[in-house]
C-alpha positions in Angstrom: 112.0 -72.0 148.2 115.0 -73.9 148.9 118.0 -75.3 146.7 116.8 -78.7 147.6 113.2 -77.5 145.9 114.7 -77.6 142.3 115.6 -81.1 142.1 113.7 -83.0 139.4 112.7 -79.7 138.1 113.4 -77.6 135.2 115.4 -74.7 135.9 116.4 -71.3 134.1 119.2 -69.2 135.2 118.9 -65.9 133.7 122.5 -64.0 133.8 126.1 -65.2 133.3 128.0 -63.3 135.5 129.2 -64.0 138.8 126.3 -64.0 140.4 124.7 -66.4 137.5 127.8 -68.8 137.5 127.5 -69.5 141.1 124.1 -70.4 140.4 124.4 -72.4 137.9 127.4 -74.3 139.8 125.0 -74.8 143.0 121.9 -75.8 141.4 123.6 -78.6 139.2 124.6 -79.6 142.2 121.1 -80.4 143.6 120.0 -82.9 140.4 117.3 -80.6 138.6 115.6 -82.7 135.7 116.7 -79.5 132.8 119.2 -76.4 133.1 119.9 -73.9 131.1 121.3 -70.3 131.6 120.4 -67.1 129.7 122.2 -64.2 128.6 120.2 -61.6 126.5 122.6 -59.1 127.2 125.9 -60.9 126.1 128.4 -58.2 124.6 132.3 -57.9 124.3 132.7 -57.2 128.2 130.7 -61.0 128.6 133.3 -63.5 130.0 133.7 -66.7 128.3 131.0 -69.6 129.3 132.9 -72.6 129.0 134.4 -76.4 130.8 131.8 -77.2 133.9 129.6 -74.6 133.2 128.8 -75.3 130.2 128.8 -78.8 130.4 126.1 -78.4 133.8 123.9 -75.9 131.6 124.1 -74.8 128.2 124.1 -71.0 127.7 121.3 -69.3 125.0 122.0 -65.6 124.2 119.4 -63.1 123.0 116.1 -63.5 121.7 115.9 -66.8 122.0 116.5 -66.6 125.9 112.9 -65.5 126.6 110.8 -69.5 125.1 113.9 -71.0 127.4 113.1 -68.6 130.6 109.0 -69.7 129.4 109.7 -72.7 129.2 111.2 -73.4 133.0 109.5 -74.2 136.5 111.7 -72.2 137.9 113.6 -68.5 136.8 116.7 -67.9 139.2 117.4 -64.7 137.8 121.0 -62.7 138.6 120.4 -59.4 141.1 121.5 -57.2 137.2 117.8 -58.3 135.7 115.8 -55.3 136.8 112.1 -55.7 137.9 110.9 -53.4 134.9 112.5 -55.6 132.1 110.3 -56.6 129.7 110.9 -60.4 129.7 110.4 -60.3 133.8 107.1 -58.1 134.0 105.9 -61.1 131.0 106.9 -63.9 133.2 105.3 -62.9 136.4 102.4 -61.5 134.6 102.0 -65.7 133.8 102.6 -66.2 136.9 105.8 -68.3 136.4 108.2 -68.7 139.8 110.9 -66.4 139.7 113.5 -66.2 142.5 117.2 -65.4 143.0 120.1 -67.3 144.5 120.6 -65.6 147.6 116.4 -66.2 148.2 117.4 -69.7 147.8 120.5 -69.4 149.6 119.1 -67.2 152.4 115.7 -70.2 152.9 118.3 -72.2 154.7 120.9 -69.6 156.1 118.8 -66.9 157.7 119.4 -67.4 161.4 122.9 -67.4 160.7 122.8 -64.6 159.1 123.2 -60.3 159.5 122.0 -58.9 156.0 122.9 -55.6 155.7 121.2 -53.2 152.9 121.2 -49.1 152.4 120.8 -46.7 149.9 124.2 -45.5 151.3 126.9 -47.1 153.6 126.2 -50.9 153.1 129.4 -52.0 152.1 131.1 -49.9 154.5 128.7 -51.0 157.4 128.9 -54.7 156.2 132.6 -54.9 156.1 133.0 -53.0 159.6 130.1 -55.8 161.3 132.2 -58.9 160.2 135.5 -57.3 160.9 134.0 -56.3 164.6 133.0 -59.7 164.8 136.3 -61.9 163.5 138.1 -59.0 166.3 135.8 -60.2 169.4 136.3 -63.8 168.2 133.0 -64.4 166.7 134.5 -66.3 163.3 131.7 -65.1 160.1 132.2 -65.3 156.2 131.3 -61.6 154.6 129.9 -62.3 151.2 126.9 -60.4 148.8 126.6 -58.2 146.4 130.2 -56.8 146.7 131.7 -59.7 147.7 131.8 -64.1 147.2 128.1 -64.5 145.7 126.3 -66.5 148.9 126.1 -69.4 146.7 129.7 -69.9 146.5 130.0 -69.3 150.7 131.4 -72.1 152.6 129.8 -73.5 155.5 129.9 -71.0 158.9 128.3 -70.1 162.0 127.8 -66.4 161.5 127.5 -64.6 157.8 127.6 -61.0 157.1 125.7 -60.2 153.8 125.7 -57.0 151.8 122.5 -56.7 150.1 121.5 -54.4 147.1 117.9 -53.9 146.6 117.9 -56.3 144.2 118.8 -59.4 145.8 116.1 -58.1 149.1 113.4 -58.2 146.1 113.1 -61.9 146.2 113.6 -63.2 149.9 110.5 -64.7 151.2 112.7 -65.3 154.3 114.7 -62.0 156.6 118.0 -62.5 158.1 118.1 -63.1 161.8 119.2 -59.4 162.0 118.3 -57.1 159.2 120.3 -54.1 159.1 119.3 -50.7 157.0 121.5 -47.9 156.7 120.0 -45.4 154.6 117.0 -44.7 152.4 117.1 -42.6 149.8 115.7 -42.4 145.6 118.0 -44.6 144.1 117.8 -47.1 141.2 114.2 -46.2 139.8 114.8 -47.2 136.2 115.3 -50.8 137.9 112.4 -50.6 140.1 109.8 -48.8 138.5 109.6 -46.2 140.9 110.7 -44.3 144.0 107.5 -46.5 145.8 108.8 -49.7 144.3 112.6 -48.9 145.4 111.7 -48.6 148.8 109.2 -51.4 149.1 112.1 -53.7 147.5 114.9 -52.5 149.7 112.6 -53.0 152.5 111.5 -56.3 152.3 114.8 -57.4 154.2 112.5 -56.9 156.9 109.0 -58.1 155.7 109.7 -61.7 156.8 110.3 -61.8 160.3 113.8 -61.0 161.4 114.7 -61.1 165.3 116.2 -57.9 165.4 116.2 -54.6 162.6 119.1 -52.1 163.1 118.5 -48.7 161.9 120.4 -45.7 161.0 118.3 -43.7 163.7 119.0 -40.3 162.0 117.5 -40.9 158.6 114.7 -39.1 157.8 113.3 -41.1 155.0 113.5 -44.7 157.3 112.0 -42.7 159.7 109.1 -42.1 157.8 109.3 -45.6 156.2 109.5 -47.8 159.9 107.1 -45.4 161.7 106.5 -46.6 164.5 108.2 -50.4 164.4 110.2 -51.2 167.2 113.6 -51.1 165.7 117.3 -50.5 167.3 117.4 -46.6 166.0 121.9 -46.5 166.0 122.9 -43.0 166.8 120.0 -42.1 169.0 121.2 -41.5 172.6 119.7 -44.7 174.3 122.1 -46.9 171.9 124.9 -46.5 170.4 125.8 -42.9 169.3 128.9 -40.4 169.5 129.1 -37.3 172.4 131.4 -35.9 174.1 133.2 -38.2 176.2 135.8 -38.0 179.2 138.1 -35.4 177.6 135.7 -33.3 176.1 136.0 -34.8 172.1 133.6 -36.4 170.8 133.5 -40.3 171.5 131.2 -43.2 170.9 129.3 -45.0 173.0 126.4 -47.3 174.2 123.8 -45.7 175.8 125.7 -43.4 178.9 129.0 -45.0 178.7 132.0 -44.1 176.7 133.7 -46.6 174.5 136.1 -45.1 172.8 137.0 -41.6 170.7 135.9 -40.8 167.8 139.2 -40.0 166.3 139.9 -44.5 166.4 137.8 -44.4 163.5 140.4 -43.5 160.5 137.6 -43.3 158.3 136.5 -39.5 157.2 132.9 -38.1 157.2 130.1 -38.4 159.5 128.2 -40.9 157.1 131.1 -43.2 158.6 130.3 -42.2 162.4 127.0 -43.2 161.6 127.9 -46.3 159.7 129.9 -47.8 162.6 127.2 -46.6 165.4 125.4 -49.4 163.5 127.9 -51.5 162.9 128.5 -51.7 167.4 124.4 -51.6 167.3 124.6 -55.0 165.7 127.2 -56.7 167.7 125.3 -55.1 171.1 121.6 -57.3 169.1 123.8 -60.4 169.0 124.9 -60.1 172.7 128.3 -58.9 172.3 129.5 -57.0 175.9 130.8 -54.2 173.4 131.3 -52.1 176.9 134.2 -55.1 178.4 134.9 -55.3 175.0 135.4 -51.9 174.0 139.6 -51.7 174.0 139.7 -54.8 171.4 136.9 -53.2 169.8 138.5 -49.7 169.7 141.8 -51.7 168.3 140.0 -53.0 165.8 138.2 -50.2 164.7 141.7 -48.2 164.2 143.0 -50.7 162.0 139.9 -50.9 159.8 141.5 -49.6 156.8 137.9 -49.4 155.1 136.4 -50.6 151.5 138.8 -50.6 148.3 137.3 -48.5 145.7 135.4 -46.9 148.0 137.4 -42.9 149.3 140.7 -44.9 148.7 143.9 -42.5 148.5 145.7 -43.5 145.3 149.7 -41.8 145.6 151.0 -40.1 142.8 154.1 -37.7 142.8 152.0 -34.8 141.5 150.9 -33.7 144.6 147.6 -34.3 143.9 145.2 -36.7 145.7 143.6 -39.2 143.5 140.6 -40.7 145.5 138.8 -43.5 143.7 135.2 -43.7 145.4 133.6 -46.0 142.6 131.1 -47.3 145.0 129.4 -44.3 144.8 126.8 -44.7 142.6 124.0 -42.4 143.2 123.9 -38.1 143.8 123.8 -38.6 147.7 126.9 -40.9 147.7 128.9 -38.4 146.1 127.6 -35.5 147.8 128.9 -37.6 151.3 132.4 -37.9 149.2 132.6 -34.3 148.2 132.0 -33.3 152.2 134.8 -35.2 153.3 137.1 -33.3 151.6 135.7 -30.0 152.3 138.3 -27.3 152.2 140.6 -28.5 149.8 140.3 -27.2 146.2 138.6 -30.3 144.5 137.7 -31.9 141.2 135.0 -34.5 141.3 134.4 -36.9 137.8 130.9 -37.9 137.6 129.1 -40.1 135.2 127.8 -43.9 134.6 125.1 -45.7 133.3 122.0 -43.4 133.1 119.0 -44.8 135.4 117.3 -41.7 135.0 118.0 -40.4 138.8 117.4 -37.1 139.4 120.4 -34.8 140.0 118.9 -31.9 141.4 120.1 -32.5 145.2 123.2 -32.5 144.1 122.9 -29.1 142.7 121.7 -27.8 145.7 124.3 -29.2 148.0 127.2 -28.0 145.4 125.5 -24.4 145.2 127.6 -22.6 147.5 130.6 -24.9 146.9 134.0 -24.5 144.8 135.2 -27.4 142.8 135.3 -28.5 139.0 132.6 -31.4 137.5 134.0 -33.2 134.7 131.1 -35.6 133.6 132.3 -38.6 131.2 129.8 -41.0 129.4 126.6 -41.8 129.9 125.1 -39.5 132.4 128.0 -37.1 132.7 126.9 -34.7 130.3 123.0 -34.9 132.0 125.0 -34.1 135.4 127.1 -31.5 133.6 123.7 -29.5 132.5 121.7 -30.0 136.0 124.8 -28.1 137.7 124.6 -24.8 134.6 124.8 -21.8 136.2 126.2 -22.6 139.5 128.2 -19.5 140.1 131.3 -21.3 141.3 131.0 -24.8 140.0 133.2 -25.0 136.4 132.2 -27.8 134.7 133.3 -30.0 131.4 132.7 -33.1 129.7 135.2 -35.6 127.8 134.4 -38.6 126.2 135.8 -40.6 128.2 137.5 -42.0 132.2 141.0 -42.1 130.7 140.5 -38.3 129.5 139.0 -37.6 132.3 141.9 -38.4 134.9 144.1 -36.2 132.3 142.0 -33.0 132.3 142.2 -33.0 136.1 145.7 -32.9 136.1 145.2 -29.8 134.1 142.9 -28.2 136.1 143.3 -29.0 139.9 146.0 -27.0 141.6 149.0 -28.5 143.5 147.6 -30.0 147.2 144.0 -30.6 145.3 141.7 -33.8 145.1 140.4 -35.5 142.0 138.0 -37.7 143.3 135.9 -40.2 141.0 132.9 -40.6 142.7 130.4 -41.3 139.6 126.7 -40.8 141.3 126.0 -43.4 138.6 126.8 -47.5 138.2 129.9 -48.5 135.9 127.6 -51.5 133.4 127.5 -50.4 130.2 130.9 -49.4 129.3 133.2 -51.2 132.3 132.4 -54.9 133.2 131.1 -54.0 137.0 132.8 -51.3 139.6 135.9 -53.1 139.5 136.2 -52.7 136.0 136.0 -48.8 136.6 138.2 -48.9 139.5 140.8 -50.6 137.3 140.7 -48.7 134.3 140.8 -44.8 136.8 144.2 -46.6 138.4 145.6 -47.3 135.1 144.7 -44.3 133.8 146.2 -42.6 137.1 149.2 -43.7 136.8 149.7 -43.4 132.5 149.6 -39.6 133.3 151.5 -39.3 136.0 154.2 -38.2 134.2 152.3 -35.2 131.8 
């Protein structure tokens, strides 16, 4: 289904934030006989809907939302409405047409378009493709789930789309290159299931794309792809890192070197990984990434990586204040806590509560030292997974502002407090933003106590 398939028709959109406004804004646009947009979860964090919006499509809040979403030929609903709400599993149980706007938006886009999805790494991997690309002068727009909604993206050649697993639900249509970076339990409460995660995340793929780029060491796409011919990154006949000409590990494609591994001014190995896919990609769309690789290698060192996602915040304590708010499930953090291994460490956990379970996270901090301070909702569930780790210390405070100030207390000089939640921000912040705001603020209120 395309934007130009809702003219004359009567049309729902079901959210109001950004991803809802830029629907709303687009499909006005397009002549549809009725619009309306529904909010049933309007609260004090809501932002006001008011001027054009309003004016293009009057918003109904609560109850009432569900004989409006009924009522319509077609539910555009925003990536927030999980599969297992109540109102959703209703409407498609009546078989009533529900998409999303990047379905709509990928129908005419898709081979234009790298879409990039992961249970770990997307943004990253996303952000390093269209910078890699702008850097070997192939202009793209970067938009999705972290950045411009694709229905506010202006007209391009090339885009470079980070997908959650909720916006891959809906596309009937794959991007010319479909990109996966990691596959791992992660927003069950949303999809029902570990089964029903994975068969969402994966449909990127389920529709024909040219090309699927893998992250080759991952056991669980492993045992998802099977046997699919895909480009497996990091795998030695693509691109991968050994030891190059001086004996330090370098990346490269195939046998030949491209550049070191120390260009990359991003810590961990997730982040090798993530730009051994990133090179992958631009090697699919016929970029000559071994002519290219001194621009490429330039680029790469002045990749300064995501904000909000292991950014250094300075503060004359001599503590290092690391705001990872991206990471939103156990495995993300446990790829944070690594990259500062060796320095004494204090990690604040805690979001909304999608029921994940925390038990590999246990197990990766069992032989570790560091102090857990878990803040509302699931801190305190994080907090009791973690009892009785013999050198794991943990508390719990009511909230991010207390939080930030306990760690002042107890992380020694030359230490890290890093916020790297394992769990989303909705609920009690706005969206990761929100979070990253409010741990900066609060960052700098007690820098001097």
């Amino acid at each position: 289904m395309r934007l130009s398939d809702l003219r004359g028709r009567t049309v729902a959109v079901w959210g109001a934030g950004r991803e809802g406004r830029a629907a709303v804004t687009a499909i006005a646009a397009h002549g549809p006989a009725d619009l309306v947009a529904v909010d049933d979860s309007a609260n004090f964090l809501s932002l006001p809907w008011e001027g054009p919006l309003a004016e293009a499509a009057p918003l109904v809040t609560g109850e009432q939302g569900y004989a409006r979403l009924a009522a319509a030929d077609v539910v555009v609903r925003s990536p927030g409405v999980p599969n297992t709400h109540p109102w959703l599993v209703e409407l498609r149980g009546r078989g009533a047409t529900v998409t999303q706007g990047t379905a709509l938006w990928m129908a005419d886009h898709a081979a234009r378009t790298v879409g990039v999805t992961g249970s770990k790494g997307k943004s990253t991997t996303s952000s390093l493709i269209s910078h890699l690309f702008a850097a070997v002068d192939r202009p793209n727009v970067f938009g999705g789930n972290i950045g411009v909604p694709t229905l506010d993206l202006p007209d391009a050649e090339l885009y470079v789309l980070e997908l959650s697993s909720y916006q891959c639900s809906d596309l009937t249509d794959s991007p010319r290159i479909a990109v996966v970076t990691a596959l791992f339990p992660e927003h069950l409460d949303a999809h029902g299931g570990e089964r029903e995660y994975y068969r969402d995340k994966l449909n990127l793929l389920a529709h024909g794309p040219e090309t699927v780029v893998v992250n080759g060491s991952d056991p669980r796409l492993a045992a998802e792809l099977g046997d699919r011919p895909v480009v497996r990154a990091g795998r030695p006949d693509t691109t991968h890192v050994a030891p190059g000409p001086d004996g330090t590990p370098w990346f490269h494609l195939a046998d030949r070197p491209l550049f070191p591994r120390a260009v990359l001014p991003l810590v961990g190995r997730h982040n090798e990984g993530n730009l051994c896919v990133a090179l992958a990609v631009l090697d699919a769309l016929d970029v000559d990434v071994v002519a290219r690789r001194d621009t490429l290698a330039v680029a790469v060192a002045e990749f300064q990586g995501l904000a909000h996602r292991l950014t250094e915040i300075a503060d004359p304590s001599g503590l290092t204040f690391v705001d990872d708010t991206l990471a939103t499930s156990p495995y993300a953090a446990m790829h944070a806590i690594d990259a500062y291994d060796g320095r004494a460490l204090t990690v604040i956990v805690g979001g909304t509560d999608r029921g994940v379970d925390y038990a590999p996270l246990r197990e990766h901090l069992a032989d570790r030292e560091l102090t857990v301070i878990g803040i509302p909702d699931s801190g305190p569930r994080i907090v009791s997974v973690l009892d009785g780790l013999p050198k794991v210390r943990t508390e719990t405070v009511d909230d991010l502002v207390d939080a930030v100030r306990l760690a002042r207390e107890v992380t020694p000089v030359g230490g890290v407090v890093l916020l790297s939640p394992a769990a989303p921000s909705y609920g009690r912040f706005r969206n990761f933003e929100h979070r990253s705001e409010v741990f900066a603020r609060a960052v700098a209120d007690t820098s001097g106590r």
